[in-house]
GULO-623728 format. One record per residue (C-alpha): residue in one letter; residue number from 1; x, y, z. Coordinates in nm, 2 decimals, decimal comma. Example, Ala and Ser with C-alpha at 12.3 -4.5 7.8 and 13.67 -1.06 7.14 Angstrom:
<rs>
resn; resi; X; Y; Z
A; 1; 1,23; -0,45; 0,78
S; 2; 1,37; -0,11; 0,71
</rs>
This chain:
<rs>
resn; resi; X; Y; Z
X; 1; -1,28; 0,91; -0,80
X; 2; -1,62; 0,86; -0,62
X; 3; -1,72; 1,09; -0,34
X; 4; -1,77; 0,80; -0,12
X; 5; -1,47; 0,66; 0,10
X; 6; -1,39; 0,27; 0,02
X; 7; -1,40; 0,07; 0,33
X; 8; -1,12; -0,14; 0,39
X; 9; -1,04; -0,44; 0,65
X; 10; -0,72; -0,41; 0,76
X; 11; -0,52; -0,66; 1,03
X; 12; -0,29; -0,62; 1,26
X; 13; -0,09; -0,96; 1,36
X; 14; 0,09; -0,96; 1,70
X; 15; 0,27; -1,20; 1,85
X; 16; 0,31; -1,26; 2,19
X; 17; 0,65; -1,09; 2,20
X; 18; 0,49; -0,77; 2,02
X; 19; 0,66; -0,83; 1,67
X; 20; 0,38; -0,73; 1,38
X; 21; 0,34; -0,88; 1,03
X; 22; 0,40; -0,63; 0,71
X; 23; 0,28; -0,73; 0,39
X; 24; 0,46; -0,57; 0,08
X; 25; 0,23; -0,45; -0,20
X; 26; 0,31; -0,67; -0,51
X; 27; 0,41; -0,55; -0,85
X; 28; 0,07; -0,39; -1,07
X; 29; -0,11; -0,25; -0,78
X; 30; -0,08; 0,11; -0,69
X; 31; 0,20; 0,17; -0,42
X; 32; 0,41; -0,12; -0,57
X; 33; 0,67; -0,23; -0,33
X; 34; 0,51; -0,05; -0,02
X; 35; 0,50; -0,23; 0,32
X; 36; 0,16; -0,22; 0,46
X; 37; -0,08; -0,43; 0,75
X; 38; -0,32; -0,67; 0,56
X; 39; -0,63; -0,66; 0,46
X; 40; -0,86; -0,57; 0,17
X; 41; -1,18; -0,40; 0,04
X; 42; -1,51; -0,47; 0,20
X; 43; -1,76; -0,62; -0,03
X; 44; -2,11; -0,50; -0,07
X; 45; -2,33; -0,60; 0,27
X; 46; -2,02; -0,73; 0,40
X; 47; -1,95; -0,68; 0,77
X; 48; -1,61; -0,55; 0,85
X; 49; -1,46; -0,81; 1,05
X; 50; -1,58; -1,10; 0,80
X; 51; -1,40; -0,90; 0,51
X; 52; -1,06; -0,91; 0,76
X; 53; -1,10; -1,29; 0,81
X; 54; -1,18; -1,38; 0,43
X; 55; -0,90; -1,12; 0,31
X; 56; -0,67; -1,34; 0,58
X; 57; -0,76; -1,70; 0,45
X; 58; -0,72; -1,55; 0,09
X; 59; -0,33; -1,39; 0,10
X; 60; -0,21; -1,56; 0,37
X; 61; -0,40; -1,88; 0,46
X; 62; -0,45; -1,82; 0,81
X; 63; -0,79; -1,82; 1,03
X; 64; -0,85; -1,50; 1,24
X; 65; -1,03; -1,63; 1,53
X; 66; -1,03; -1,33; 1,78
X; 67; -0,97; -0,97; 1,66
X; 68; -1,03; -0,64; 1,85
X; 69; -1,14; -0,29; 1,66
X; 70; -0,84; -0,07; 1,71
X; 71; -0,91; 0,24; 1,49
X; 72; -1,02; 0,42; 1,20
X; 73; -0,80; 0,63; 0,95
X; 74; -0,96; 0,80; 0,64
X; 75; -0,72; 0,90; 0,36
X; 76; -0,68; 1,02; 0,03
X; 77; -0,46; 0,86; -0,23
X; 78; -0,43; 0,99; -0,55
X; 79; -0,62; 0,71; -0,65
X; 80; -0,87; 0,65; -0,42
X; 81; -1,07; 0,79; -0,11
X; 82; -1,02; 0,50; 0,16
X; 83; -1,14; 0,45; 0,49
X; 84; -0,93; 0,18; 0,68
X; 85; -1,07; -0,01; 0,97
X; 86; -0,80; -0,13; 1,16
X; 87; -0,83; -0,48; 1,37
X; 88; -0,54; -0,62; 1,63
X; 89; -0,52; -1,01; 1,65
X; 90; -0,29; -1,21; 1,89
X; 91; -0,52; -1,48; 1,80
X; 92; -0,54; -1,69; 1,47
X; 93; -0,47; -2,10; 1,34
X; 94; -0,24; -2,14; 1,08
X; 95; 0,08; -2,00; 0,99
X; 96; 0,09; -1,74; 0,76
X; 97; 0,19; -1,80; 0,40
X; 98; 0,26; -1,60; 0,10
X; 99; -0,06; -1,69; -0,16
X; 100; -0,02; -1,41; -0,33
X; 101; 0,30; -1,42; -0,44
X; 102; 0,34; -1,06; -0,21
X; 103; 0,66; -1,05; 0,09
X; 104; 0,58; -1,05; 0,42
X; 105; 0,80; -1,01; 0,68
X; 106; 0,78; -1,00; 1,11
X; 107; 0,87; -0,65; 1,23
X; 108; 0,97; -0,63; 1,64
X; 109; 1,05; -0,25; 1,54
X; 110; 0,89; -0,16; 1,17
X; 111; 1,25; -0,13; 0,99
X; 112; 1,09; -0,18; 0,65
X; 113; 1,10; 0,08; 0,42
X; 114; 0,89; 0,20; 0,24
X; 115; 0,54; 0,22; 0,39
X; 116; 0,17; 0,33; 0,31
X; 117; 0,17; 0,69; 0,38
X; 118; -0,21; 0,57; 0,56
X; 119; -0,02; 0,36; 0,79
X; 120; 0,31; 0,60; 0,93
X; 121; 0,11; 0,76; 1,16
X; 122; 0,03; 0,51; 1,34
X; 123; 0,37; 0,35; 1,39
X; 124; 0,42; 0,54; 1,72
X; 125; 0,03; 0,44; 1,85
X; 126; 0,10; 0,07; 1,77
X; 127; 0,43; 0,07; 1,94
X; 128; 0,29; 0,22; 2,25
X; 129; 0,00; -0,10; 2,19
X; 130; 0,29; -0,34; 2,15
X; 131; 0,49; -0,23; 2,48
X; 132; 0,21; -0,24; 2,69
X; 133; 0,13; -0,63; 2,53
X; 134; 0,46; -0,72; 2,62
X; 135; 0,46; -0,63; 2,98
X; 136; 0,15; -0,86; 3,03
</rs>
C-alpha cells in the first residue's frame, strides 16, 4: 500500500424531499455488495469536482451541474489509504441510470445494509443536512 492517501470524488444526490442515492459496490471490487455514495478516484492533474462530474456521467449517466464541498474523511482499508472528498448536489440533468451494472437505490432514511465503514459516520451529519433541506 503506498504512503500516500488516494483521493477520491465522492457525491452526494438529494432530492428536494431529502431522500439520498446509495450505490451498491458490484461483484470483483473490494467491499462487494456494500452500499456506498458515488464517486470514484481522482486522475492525475484532475481537479476534484471534475472527477465527481465525469465519475457521474460514467456509472450513472447524469450531469452534475451545481455541487457544494461538504467534507473530508481519510480512512484506511485494508486495501488502500483513501481520502474521500465529499460533494452534496440538489442540482443535476438526467436521471440516474445503472451503467455499470451496480444497484442503486433512493434512501429517505439509509435502511440499506451493509455500508462502507468510510461512510457510517457520517449518516448522523447528513441526516442533520437533510432535515434542515427539508425545512426550506
Amino acid at each position: 500500500m503506498s504512503a500516500s492517501p488516494v483521493n477520491v470524488a465522492v457525491g452526494i444526490l438529494m432530492k428536494d424531499n431529502g431522500d439520498i442515492l446509495l450505490g451498491q459496490r458490484p461483484e470483483g471490487k473490494p467491499y462487494a455488495g456494500y452500499w456506498e455514495f458515488p464517486g470514484g478516484k481522482v486522475e492525475q492533474n484532475e481537479d476534484i469536482l471534475d472527477a465527481l462530474k465525469r465519475e457521474f456521467m460514467e456509472e450513472l449517466g447524469i450531469q452534475i451541474t451545481n455541487a457544494e464541498p461538504w467534507c473530508g474523511v481519510e480512512y484506511i482499508y485494508p486495501h488502500a489509504h483513501v481520502r474521500l472528498h465529499f460533494y452534496i448536489s440538489r442540482e443535476w440533468q438526467g436521471e440516474p441510470q445503472s451503467l455499470e451494472g451496480q444497484a442503486f437505490a433512493w434512501q429517505g432514511a439509509v435502511a440499506v445494509e451493509p455500508l462502507l465503514p468510510a461512510t457510517i459516520p457520517l449518516i448522523e451529519d447528513l441526516n442533520q443536512v437533510r432535515y434542515s433541506a427539508s425545512l426550506i
